[in-house]
C-alpha positions as CSV (number, residue, x, y, z in Angstrom):
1,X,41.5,-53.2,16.9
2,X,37.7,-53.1,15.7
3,X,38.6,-49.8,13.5
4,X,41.6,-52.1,11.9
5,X,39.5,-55.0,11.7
6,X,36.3,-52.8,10.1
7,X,39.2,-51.4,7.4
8,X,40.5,-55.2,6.6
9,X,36.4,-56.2,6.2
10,X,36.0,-53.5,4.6
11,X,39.4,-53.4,1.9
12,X,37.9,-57.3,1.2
13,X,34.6,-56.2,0.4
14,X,36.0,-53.7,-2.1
15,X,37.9,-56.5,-3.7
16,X,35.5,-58.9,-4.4
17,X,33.2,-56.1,-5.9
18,X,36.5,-55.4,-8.2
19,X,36.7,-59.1,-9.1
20,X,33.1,-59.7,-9.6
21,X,32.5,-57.0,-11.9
22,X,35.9,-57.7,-13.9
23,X,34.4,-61.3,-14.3
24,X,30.8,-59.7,-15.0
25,X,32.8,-57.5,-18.2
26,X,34.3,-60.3,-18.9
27,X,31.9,-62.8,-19.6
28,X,29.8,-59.7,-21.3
29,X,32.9,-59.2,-23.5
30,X,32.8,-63.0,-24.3
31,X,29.4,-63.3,-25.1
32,X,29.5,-60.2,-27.4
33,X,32.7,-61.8,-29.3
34,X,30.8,-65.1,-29.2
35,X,28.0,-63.0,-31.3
36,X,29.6,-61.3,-33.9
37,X,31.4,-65.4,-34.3
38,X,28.1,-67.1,-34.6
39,X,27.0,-63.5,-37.4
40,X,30.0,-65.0,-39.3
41,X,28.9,-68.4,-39.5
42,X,31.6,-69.6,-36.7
43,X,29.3,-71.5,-34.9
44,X,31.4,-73.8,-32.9
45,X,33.7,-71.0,-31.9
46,X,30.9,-68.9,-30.6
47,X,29.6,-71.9,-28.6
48,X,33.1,-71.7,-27.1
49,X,32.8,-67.9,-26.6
50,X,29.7,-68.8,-24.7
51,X,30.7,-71.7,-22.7
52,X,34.0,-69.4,-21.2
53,X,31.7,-66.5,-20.4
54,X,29.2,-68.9,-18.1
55,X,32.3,-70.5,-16.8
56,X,33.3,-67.2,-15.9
57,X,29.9,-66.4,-14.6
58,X,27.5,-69.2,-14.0
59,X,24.3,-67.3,-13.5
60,X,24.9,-65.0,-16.9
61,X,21.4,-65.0,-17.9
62,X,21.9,-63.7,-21.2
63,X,25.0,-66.1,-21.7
64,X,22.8,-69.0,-21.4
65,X,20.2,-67.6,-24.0
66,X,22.6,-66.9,-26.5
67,X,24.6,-70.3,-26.0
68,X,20.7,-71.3,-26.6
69,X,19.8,-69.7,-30.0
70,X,22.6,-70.9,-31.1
71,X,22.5,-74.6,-30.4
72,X,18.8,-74.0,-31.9
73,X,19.8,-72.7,-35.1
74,X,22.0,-75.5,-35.1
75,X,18.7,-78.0,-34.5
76,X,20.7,-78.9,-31.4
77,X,17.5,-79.5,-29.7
78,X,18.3,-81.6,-26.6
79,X,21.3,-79.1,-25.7
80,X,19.8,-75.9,-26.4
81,X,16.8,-77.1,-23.8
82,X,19.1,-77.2,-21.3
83,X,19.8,-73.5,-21.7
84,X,16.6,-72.5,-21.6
85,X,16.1,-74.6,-18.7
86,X,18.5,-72.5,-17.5
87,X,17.2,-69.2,-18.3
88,X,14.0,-69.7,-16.9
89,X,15.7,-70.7,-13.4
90,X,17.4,-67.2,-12.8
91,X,14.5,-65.6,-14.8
92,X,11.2,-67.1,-14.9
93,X,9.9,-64.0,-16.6
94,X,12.5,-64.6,-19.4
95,X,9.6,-65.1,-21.9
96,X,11.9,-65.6,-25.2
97,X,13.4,-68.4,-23.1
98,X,10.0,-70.1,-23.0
99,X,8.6,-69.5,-26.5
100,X,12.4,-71.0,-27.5
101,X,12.1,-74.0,-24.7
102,X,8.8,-74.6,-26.1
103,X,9.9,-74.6,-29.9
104,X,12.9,-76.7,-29.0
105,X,10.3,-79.9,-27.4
106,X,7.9,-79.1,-30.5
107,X,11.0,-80.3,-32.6
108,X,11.6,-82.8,-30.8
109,X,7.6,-84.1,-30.7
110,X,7.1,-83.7,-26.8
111,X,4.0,-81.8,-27.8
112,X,2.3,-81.6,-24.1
113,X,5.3,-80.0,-22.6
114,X,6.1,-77.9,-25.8
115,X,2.2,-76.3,-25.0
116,X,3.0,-75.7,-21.5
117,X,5.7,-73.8,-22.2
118,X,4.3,-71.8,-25.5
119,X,1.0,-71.0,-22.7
120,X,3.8,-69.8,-20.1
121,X,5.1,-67.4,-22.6
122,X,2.1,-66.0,-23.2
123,X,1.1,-65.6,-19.6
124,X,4.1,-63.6,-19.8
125,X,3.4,-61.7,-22.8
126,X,0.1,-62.2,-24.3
127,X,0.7,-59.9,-27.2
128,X,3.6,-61.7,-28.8
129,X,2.2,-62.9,-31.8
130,X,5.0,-65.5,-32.8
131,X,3.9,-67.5,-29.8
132,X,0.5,-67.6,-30.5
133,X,1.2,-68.6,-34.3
134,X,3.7,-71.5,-33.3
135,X,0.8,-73.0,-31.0
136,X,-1.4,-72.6,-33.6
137,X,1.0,-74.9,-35.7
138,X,1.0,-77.5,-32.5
139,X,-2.3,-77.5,-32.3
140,X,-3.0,-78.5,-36.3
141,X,-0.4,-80.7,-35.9
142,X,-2.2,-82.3,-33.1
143,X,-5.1,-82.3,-35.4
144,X,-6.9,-79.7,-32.8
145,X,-7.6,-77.7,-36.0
146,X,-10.8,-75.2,-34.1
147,X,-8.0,-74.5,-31.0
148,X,-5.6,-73.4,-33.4
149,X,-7.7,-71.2,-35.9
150,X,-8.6,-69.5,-32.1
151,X,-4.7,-69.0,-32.1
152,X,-3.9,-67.6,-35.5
153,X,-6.8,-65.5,-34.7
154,X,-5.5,-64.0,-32.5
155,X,-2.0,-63.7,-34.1
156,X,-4.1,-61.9,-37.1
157,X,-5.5,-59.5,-34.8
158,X,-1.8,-58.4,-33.4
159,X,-0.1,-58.7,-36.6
160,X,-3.1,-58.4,-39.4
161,X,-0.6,-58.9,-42.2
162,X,1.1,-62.1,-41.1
163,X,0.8,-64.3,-44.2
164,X,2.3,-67.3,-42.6
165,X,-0.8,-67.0,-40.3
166,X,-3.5,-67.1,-42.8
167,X,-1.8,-69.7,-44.5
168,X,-1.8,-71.9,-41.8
169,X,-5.4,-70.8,-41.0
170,X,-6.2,-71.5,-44.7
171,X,-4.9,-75.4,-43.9
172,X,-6.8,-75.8,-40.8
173,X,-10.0,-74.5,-42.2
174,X,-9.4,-76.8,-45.5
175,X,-8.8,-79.4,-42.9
176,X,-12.1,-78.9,-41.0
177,X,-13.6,-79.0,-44.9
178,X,-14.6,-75.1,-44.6
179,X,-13.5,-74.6,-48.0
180,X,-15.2,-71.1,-48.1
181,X,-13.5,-69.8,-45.6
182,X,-10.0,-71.2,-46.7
183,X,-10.3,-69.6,-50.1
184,X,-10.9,-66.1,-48.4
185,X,-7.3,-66.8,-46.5
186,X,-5.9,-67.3,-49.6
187,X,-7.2,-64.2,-51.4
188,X,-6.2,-62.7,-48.4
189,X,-2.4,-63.6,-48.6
190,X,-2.4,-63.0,-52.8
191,X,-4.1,-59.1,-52.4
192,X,-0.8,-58.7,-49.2
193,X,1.6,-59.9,-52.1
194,X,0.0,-57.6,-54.6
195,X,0.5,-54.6,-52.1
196,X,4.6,-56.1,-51.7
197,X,6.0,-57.0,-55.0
198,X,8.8,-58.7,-53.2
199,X,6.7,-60.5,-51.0
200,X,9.1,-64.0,-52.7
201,X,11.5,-62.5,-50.6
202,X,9.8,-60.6,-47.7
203,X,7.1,-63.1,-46.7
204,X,6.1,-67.0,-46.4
205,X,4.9,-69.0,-47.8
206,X,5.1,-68.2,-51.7
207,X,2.8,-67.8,-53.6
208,X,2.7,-70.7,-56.0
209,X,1.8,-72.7,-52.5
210,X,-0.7,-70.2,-51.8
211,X,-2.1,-71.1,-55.1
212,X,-2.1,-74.8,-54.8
213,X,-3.6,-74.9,-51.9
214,X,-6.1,-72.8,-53.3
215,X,-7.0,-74.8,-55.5
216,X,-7.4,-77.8,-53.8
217,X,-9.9,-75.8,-51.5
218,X,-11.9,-74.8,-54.8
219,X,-12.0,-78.6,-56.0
220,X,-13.8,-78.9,-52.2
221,X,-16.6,-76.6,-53.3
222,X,-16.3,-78.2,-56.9
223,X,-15.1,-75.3,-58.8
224,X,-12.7,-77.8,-60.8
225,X,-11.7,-74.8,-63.7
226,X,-11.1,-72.2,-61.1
227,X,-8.8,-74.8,-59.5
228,X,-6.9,-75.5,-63.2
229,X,-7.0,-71.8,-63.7
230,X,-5.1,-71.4,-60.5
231,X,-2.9,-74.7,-61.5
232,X,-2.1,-73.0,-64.6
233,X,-1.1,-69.9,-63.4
234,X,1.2,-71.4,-61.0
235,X,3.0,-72.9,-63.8
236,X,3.7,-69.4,-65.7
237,X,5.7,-68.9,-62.1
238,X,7.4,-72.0,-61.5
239,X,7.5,-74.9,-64.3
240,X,8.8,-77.3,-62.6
241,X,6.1,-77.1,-59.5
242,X,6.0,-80.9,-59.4
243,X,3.1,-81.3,-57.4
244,X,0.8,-79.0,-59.8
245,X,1.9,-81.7,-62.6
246,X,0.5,-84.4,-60.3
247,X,-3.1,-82.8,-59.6
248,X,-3.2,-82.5,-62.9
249,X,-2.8,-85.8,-63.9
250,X,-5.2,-86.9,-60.6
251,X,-7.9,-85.0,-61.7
252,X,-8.5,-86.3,-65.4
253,X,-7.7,-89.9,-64.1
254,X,-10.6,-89.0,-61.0
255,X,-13.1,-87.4,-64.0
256,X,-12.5,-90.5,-66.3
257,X,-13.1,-93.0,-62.7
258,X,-16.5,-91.1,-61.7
259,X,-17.6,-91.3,-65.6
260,X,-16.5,-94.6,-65.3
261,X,-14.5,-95.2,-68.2
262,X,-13.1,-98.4,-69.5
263,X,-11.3,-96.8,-72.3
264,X,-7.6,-97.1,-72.0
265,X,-7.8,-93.9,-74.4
266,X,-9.1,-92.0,-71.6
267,X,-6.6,-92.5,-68.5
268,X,-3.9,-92.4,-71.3
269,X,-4.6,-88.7,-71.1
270,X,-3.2,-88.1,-67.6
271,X,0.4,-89.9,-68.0
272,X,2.1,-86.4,-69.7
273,X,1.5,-85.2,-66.3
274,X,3.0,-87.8,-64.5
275,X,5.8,-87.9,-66.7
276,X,6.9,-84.6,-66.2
277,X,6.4,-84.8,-62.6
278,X,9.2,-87.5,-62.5
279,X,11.3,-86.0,-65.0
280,X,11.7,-82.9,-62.6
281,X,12.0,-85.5,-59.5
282,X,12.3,-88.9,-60.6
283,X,11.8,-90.3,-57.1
284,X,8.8,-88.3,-56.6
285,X,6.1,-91.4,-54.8
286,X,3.1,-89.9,-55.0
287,X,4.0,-89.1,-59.2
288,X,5.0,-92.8,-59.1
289,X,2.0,-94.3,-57.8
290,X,-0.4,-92.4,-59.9
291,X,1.2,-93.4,-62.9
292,X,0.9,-97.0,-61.7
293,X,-2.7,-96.5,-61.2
294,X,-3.1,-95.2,-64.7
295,X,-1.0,-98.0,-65.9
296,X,-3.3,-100.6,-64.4
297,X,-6.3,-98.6,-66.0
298,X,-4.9,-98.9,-69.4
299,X,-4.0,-102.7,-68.9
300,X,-0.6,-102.1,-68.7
301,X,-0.3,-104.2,-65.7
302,X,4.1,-104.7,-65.7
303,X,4.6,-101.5,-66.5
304,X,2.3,-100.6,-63.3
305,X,4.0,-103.3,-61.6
306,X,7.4,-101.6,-62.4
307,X,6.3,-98.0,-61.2
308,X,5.0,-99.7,-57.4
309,X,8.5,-101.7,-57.0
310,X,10.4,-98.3,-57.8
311,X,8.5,-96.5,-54.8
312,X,9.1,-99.5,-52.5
313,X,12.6,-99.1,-53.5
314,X,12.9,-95.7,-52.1
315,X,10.5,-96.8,-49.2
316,X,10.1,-100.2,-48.7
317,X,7.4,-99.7,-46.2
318,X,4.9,-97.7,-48.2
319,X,1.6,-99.1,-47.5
320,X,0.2,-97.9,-50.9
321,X,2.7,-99.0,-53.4
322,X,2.0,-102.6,-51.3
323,X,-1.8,-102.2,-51.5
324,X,-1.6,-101.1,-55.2
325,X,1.0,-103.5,-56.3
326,X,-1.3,-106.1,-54.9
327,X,-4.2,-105.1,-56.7
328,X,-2.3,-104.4,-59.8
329,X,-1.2,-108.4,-59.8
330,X,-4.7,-110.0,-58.9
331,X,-5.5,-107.9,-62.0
332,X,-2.9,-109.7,-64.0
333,X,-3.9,-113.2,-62.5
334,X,-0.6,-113.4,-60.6
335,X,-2.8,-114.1,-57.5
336,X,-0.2,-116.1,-55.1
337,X,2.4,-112.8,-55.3
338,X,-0.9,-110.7,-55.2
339,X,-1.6,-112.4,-51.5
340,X,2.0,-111.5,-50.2
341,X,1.7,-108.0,-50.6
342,X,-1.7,-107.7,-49.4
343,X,-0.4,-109.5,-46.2
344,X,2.8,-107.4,-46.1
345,X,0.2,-104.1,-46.4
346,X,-1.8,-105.7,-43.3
347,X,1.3,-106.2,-41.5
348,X,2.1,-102.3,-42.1
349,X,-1.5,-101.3,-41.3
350,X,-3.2,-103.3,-38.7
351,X,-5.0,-100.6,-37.0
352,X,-7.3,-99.0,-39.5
353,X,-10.4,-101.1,-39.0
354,X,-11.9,-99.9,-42.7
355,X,-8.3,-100.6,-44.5
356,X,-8.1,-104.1,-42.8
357,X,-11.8,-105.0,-43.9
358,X,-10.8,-103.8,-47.3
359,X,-7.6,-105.8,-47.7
360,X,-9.7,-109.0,-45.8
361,X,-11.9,-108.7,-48.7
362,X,-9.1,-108.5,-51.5
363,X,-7.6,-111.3,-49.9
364,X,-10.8,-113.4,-49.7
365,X,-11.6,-112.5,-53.6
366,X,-7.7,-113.6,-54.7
367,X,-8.1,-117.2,-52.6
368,X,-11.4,-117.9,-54.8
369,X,-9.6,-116.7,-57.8
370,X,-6.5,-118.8,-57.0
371,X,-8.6,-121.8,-56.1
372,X,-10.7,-121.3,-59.2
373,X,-7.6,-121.4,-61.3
374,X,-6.2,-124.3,-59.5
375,X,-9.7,-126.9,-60.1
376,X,-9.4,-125.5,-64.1
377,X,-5.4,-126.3,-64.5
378,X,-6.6,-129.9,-62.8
C-alpha cells in the first residue's frame, strides 16, 4: 500500500514539474513574442504579450521588467512603477529595476524617493555610470549643484567620454558661477566631437548647445567677442538656432543700458535679432519680451504694449510680460491700467521678498503720478 501510495506521490510530483515548466516556456515564449512586438512599434500588443505571460506565471521576474520598459518608453510612469515594484520584490538585487523605478518617480517629481532608489542601485552596482549621471541630473535639479558635480564625477571617471556628463557638469558649474571651469567642459565635449565626426548622431547634446552655453559661460568671465565668436559660429551650423538670435539682440540692448543710452538709434540696433527669432518661432516669449523691452527704449510704447499682450496670450500667467507691460504703460501715462497689472504680477509672485518691494515701489510711484495728473486735470 505505502509502495502504491509512494508511486501515486510520486507520478503527481512529476506532473506538476511537467506543468510548471510548460507554463515557465510559455510565459518565456510570450515575453520574447511580446519583444520582437514592442521592436516593431506594437506597443499595446506587446503589453498584452506581457500581461498573458505573468498571468501565466506571476513571479516571472523578467516578465515584469519588460512589461516595465515598456510602459516607460511609453511615459507610462505610474504603471511602469508598479513593475518595478514588482521586480524588486522577487529580486531585490534586480539593479536595472531600481535605476528604472528611480527614473520613473524622477518623471513624475517624487524626487526624495526617486534618490533612494538611484542610491539603492548603486549600492548594488556602484560602477554603473548611467545611475550616477541621472542623480547627478536630480541633484541640479534640486539645485544641489556641488552633490551632483561629485556624481558626474564619478560618471566621468567610469565613462571618461560621456559628453552628456560634462555637459551637465558644464551647467552645474555655470550655475555655481565657476565659469572657468564650465568652459573647460565645453572644450572638452567640442575636442570628443572632433575625434567623432558623427558625434550629431552618436552623442548628446549637439554641439550648437555646447556652444551656446559656452558662451554664456564666457560672457560670465566677460569675454563678450569670444562669446559672439562662438554665437556666430553656431549660426554657420544651424540658422535658425532661435535662441542665438536672442542673445544677440540681449547683448547690444545690455551694452546700450550699462552705457546708458537714451538714443532710440541705439536699442533700434538689437530688433533684426528679435525679428528673426520670431520669424523662425513666432510664439517664441522670451524673443517677445525683449523686443517689447527695446520697444519701450525707443518710445514705442503700443507697439511694446502689443508684443507683452501676445506673450500673455500664449501664457496668461507670465509674471514678466505683467511686470513689463506695467512698466511699459506708467511710461506712456496710462497709470490706472499700469496699477492692474502690477497687482495681477503681485498676485502671481507674492513670495519673492526683493520682486514684491520692487513692484510696492512701482506701485507707490504710479499712485503719485496718477494723483499728480488728477489735481492738474482739476
Amino acid at each position: 500500500m505505502n509502495i502504491l501510495r509512494n508511486i501515486i506521490i510520486f507520478t503527481i510530483l512529476i506532473l506538476s514539474s511537467t506543468l510548471i515548466t510548460l507554463s515557465e516556456e510559455s510565459a518565456i515564449e510570450l515575453v520574447k513574442k511580446g519583444n520582437i512586438l514592442y521592436n516593431e512599434g506594437k506597443v499595446e500588443e506587446a503589453l498584452d504579450c506581457y500581461k498573458r505571460a505573468l498571468e501565466i506565471e506571476p513571479n516571472y521576474v523578467y516578465g515584469w521588467y519588460s512589461r516595465g520598459l515598456t510602459l516607460l518608453s511609453c511615459k507610462r510612469y505610474e504603471e511602469c512603477l508598479y513593475c518595478f515594484e514588482k521586480v524588486v520584490e522577487l529580486n531585490p538585487s534586480h539593479e536595472l529595476s531600481w535605476f528604472n523605478r528611480g527614473f520613473a518617480l524622477y518623471k513624475l517629481g517624487r524626487l526624495a524617493e526617486a534618490l533612494e532608489a538611484f542610491d539603492k542601485a548603486i549600492e548594488i552596482d556602484p560602477g554603473d555610470f548611467e545611475v550616477w549621471y541621472h542623480k547627478g541630473n536630480l541633484l541640479s535639479d534640486m539645485k544641489k549643484y556641488e552633490e551632483a558635480i561629485k556624481c558626474y564625477d564619478i560618471t566621468l571617471t567610469l565613462s571618461p567620454e560621456a559628453t552628456n556628463a560634462l555637459y551637465r557638469k558644464g551647467l552645474a558649474l555655470y550655475n555655481i558661477k565657476n565659469y572657468k571651469k564650465s568652459i573647460e567642459c565645453y572644450d572638452r565635449i567640442l575636442e570628443i566631437f572632433r575625434k567623432n565626426s558623427d558625434h550629431n548622431y552618436l552623442f548628446y547634446p549637439q554641439e550648437t548647445d555646447v556652444l551656446y552655453e559656452k558662451g554664456l559661460a564666457l560672457e560670465g568671465i566677460n569675454h563678450v567677442k569670444e562669446a559672439l565668436d562662438c554665437y556666430d559660429r553656431i549660426l554657420t551650423i544651424d540658422p535658425n538656432y532661435v535662441n542665438v538670435w536672442i542673445r544677440k539682440g540681449e547683448l547690444l540692448y545690455i551694452a546700450n543700458e550699462y552705457l546708458e543710452s537714451t538714443d532710440p538709434e541705439d536699442f533700434k540696433k538689437s530688433l533684426p535679432y528679435y525679428n528673426k527669432a520670431l520669424e523662425i518661432e513666432p510664439d517664441n516669449i522670451e524673443a517677445l519680451i525683449w523686443k517689447g523691452m527695446t520697444l519701450r527704449a525707443m518710445y514705442r510704447y503700443e507697439e511694446a504694449i502689443s508684443c507683452y499682450d501676445t506673450v500673455l496670450k500664449i501664457d496668461n500667467k507670465n509674471i514678466t510680460a505683467c511686470y513689463e507691460k506695467g512698466v511699459t504703460l506708467h511710461c506712456n501715462g496710462k497709470y490706472e491700467e499700469a496699477l492692474k497689472y502690477f497687482d495681477k504680477a503681485l498676485e502671481l509672485n507674492s513670495t519673492d521678498k526683493i520682486f514684491v518691494r520692487l513692484i510696492n515701489m512701482l506701485k507707490e510711484e504710479t499712485l503719485k503720478a496718477l494723483n499728480k495728473n488728477k489735481k492738474e486735470y482739476k
